[in-house]
Structures are given as structure tokens and as C-alpha cells.
C-alpha positions as CSV (number, residue, x, y, z in Angstrom):
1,X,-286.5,-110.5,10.1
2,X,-283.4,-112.3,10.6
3,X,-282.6,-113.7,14.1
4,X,-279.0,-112.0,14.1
5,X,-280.7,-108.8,13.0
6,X,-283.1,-109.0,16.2
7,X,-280.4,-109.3,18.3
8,X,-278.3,-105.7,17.2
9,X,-281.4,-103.8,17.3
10,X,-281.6,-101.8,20.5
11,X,-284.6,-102.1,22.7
12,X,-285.9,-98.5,21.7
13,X,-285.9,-99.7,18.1
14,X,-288.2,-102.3,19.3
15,X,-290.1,-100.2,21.4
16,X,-290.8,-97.7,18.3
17,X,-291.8,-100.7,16.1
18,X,-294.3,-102.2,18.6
19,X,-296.2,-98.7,19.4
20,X,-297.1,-99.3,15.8
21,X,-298.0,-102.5,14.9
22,X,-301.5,-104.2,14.9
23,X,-301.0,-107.0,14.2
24,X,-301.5,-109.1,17.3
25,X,-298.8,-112.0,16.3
26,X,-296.6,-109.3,15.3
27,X,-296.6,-108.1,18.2
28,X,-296.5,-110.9,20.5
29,X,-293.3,-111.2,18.6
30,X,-292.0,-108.0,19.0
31,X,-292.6,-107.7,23.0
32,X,-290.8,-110.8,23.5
33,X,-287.8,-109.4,21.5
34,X,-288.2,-106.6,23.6
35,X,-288.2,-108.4,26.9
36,X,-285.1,-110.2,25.5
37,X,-283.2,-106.5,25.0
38,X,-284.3,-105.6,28.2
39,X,-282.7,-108.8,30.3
40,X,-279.9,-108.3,27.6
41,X,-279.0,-104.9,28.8
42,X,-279.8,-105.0,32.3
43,X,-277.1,-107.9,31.9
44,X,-274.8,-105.5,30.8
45,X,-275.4,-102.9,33.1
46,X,-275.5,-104.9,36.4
47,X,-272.5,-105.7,38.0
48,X,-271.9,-109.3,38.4
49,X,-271.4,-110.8,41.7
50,X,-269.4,-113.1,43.6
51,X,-272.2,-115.3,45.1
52,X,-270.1,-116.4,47.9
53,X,-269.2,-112.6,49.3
54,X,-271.6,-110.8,47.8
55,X,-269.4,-108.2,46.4
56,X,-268.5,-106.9,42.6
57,X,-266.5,-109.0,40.7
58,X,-264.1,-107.0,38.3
């Protein structure tokens, strides 16, 4: 699969694929596409921080 095609698929669309595969490189593959979705969105989802006050930054 094509590297810009990894990165648009969600992390449930990984998820789904790895439940299924067998193959052990596969899916050595697939979890660390998966753990790369994950940081992705918790990225997105976390607020950043101002690491001198500690507070949101807009």
C-alpha cells in the first residue's frame, strides 16, 4: 500500500484490517501504522501547551 494512502486511513480502518490478518509481517506492519494513527490523533485531540505556564495555547 502506498505510504500517503496509510496515512488518510483512520485508525479503525487499521484496527479492522489487523483483526484479520495472519500474516505475522503483515501485521507487525499494520500495528505500527496503527500506533502511528493513534499518536496522530491523540495529537489532534490534545490541547497544546505553553511549556512555560502550563496553560492552553489557542
Amino acid at each position: 500500500m502506498p505510504e500517503a494512502e496509510k496515512s488518510t486511513r483512520s485508525w479503525r480502518e487499521i484496527a479492522e484490517e489487523a483483526s484479520r490478518e495472519h500474516d505475522p509481517e503483515k501485521l507487525k506492519k499494520l500495528s505500527e501504522e496503527l500506533e502511528r494513527a493513534l499518536d496522530e490523533r491523540a495529537k489532534r485531540l490534545r490541547p497544546q501547551r505553553d511549556p512555560n505556564t502550563n496553560k492552553d495555547v489557542a
